[in-house]
Backbone as a ProteinNet text record, in pm:
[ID]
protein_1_A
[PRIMARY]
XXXXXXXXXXXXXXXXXXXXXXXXXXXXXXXXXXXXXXXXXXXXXXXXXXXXXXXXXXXXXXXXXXXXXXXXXXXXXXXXXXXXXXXXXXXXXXXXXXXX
[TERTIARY]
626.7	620.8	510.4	357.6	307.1	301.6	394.7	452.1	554.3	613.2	736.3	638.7	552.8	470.4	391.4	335	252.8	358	481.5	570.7	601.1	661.4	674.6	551.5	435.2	333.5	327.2	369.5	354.3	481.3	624.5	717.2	680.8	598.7	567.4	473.8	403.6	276.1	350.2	451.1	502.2	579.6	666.7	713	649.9	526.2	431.7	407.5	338.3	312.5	390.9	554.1	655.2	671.6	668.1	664.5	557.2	437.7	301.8	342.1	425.6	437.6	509.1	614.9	748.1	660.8	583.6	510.1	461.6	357.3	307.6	386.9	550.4	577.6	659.5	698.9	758	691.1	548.8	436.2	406.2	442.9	441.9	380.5	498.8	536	429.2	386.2	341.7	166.2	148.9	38.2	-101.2	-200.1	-336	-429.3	-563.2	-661.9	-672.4	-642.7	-653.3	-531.6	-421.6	-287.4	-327.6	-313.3	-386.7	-489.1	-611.7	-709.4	-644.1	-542.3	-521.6	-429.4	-279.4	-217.7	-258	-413.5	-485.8	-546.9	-602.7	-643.4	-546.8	-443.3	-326	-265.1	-263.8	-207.9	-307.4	-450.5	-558.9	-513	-477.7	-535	-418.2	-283.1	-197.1	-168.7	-254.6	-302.7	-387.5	-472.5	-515.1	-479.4	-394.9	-347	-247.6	-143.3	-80.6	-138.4	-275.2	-299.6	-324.3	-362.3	-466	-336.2	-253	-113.2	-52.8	-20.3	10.6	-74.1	-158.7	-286.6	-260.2	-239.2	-217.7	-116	1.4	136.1	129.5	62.3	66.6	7.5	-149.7	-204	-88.4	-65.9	29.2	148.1	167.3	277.3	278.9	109.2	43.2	22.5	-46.9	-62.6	89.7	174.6	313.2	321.1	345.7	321.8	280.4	147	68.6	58.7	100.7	155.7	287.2	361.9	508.1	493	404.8	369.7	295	213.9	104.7	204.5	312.2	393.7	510.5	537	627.3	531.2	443.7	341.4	343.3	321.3	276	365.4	527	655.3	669.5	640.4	688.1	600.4	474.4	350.6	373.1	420.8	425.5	535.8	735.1	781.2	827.2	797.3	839.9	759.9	652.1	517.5	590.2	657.8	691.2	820.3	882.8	1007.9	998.4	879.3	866.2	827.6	728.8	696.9	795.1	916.2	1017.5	1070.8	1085.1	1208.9	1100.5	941	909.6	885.1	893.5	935.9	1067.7	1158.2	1309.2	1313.9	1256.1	1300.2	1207.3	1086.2	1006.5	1083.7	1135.8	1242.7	1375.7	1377.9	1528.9	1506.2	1425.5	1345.8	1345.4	1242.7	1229.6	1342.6	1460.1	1619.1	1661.5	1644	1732.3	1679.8	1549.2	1527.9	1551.4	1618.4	1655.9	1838.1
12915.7	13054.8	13078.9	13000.1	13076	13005.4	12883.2	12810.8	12886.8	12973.9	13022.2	13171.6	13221.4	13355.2	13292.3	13147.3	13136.3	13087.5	13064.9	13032.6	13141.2	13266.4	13361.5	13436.1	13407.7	13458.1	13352.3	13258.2	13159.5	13208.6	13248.2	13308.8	13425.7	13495.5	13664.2	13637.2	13518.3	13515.6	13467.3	13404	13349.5	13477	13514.9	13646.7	13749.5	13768	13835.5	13810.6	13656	13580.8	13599.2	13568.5	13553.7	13717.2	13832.7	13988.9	13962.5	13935.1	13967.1	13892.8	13790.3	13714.3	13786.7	13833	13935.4	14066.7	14094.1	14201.7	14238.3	14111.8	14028.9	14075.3	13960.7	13922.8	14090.3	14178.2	14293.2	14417.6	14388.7	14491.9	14377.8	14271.4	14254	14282.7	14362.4	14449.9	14606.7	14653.8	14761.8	14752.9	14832.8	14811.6	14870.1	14866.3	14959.4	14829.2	14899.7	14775.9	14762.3	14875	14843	14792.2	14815	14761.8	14614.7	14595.3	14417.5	14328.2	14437.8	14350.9	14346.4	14422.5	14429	14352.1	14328.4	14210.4	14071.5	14053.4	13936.3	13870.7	14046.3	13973.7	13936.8	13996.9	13947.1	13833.7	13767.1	13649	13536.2	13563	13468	13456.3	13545.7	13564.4	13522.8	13521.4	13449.2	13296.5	13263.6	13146	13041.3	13090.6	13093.4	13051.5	13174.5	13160	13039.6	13011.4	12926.5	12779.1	12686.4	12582.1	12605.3	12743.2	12772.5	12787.1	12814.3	12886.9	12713.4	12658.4	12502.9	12415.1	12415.2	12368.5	12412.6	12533.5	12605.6	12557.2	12558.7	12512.6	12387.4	12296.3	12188.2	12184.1	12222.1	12232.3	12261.9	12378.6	12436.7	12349.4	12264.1	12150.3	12004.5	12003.4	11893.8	11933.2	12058.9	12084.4	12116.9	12153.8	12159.2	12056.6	11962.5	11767.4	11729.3	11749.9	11742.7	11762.3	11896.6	11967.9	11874.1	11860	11844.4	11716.1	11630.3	11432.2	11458.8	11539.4	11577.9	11657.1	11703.8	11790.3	11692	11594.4	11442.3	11391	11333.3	11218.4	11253.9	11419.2	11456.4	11459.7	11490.5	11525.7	11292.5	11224.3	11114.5	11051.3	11062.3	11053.7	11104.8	11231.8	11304.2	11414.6	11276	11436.3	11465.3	11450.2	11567.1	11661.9	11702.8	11791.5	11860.4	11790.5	11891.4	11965.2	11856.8	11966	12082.1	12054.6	12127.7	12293.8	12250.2	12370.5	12436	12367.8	12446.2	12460.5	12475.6	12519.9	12665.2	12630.4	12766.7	12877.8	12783.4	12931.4	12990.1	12920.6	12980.5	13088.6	13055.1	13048.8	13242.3	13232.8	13346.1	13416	13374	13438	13543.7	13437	13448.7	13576.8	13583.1	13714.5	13806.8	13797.8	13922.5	13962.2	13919	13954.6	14042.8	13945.5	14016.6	14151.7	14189.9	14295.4	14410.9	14374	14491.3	14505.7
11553.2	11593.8	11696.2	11653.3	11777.7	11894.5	11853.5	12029.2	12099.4	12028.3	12103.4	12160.6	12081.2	12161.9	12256.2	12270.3	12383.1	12494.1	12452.2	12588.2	12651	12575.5	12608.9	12719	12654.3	12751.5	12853.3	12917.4	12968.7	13070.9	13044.9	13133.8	13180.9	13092.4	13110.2	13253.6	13221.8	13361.6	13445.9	13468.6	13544.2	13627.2	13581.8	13617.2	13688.8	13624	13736.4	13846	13838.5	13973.3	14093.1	14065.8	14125.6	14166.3	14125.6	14161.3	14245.7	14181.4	14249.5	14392.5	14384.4	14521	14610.3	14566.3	14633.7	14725.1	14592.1	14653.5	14816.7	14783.8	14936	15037.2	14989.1	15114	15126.1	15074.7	15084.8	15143.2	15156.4	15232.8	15326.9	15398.3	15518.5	15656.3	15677.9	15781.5	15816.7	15646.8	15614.8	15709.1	15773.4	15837.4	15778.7	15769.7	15707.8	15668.2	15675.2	15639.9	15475.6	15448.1	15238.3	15241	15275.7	15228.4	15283.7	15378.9	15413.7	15326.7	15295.1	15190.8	15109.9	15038.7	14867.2	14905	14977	15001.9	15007.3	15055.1	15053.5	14917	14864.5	14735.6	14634.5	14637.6	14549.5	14567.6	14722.5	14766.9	14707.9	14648.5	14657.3	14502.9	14450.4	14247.8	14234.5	14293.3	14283.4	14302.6	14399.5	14424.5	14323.8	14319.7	14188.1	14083.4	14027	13908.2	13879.7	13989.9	13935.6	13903.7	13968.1	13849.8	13732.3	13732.3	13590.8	13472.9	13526.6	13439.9	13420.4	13486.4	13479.4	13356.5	13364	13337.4	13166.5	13148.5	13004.9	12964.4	13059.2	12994.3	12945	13040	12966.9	12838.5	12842.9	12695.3	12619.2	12602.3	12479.2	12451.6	12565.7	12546.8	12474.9	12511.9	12412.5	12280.8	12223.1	12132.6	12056.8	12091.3	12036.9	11937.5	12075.1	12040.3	11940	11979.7	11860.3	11712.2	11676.6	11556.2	11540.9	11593.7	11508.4	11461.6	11590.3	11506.1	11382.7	11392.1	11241.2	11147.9	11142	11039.3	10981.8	11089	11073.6	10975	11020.7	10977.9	10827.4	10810.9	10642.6	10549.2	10680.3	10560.9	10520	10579.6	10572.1	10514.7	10481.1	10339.6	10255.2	10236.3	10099	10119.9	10128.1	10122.1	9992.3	9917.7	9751	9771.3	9817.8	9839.7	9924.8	10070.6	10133	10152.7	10040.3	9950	9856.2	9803.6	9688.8	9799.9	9898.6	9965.4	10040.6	10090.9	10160.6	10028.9	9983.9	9820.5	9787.4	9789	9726.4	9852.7	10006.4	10058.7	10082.7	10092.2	10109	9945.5	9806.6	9715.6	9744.8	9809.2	9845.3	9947.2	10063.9	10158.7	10050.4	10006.8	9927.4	9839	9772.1	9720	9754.7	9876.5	9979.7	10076.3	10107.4	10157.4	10026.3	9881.6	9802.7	9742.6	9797.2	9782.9	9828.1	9969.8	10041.9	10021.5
[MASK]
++++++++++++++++++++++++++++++++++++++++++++++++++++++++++++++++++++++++++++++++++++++++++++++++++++

């Protein structure tokens, strides 16, 4: 779960970038010295941003990694332990559905 919210924030930044880029190139044409600086500074923080955004993805891609060899490793040391724990949460799921 909180690999799938940091991917999500990981498309969400991406998405920006790519607007923030459009932006740019869509005030162009638009002439003024603030519209030019603020076009510049957005072209730079965009610049920017994308190793830093790379750089994260990967982390969160290692650490993914990471977790699922360490959640393997534990179900294949001790899986009655980690039967017993999926049985008492479905058995806790199963509960809380049949309550509603």
């Amino acid at each position: 779960m909180p690999n799938e919210a940091a991917q999500k924030l990981m498309n969400d930044m991406n998405t920006v970038l790519a607007d923030a880029e459009e932006l740019v190139n869509a005030t162009a044409g638009v002439a003024g010295e603030k519209v030019a600086a603020a076009r510049d500074r957005l072209r730079q923080a965009a610049a920017e941003m994308r190793p830093r955004l790379a750089r994260a993805q990967a982390l969160v891609g290692e650490k993914a990694r990471s977790a699922a060899y360490a959640a393997d490793g534990y179900v294949h040391e001790r899986p009655w332990t980690a039967i017993g724990v999926a049985a008492c949460v479905g058995a806790l799921i199963g509960m809380l559905v049949g309550r509603r």
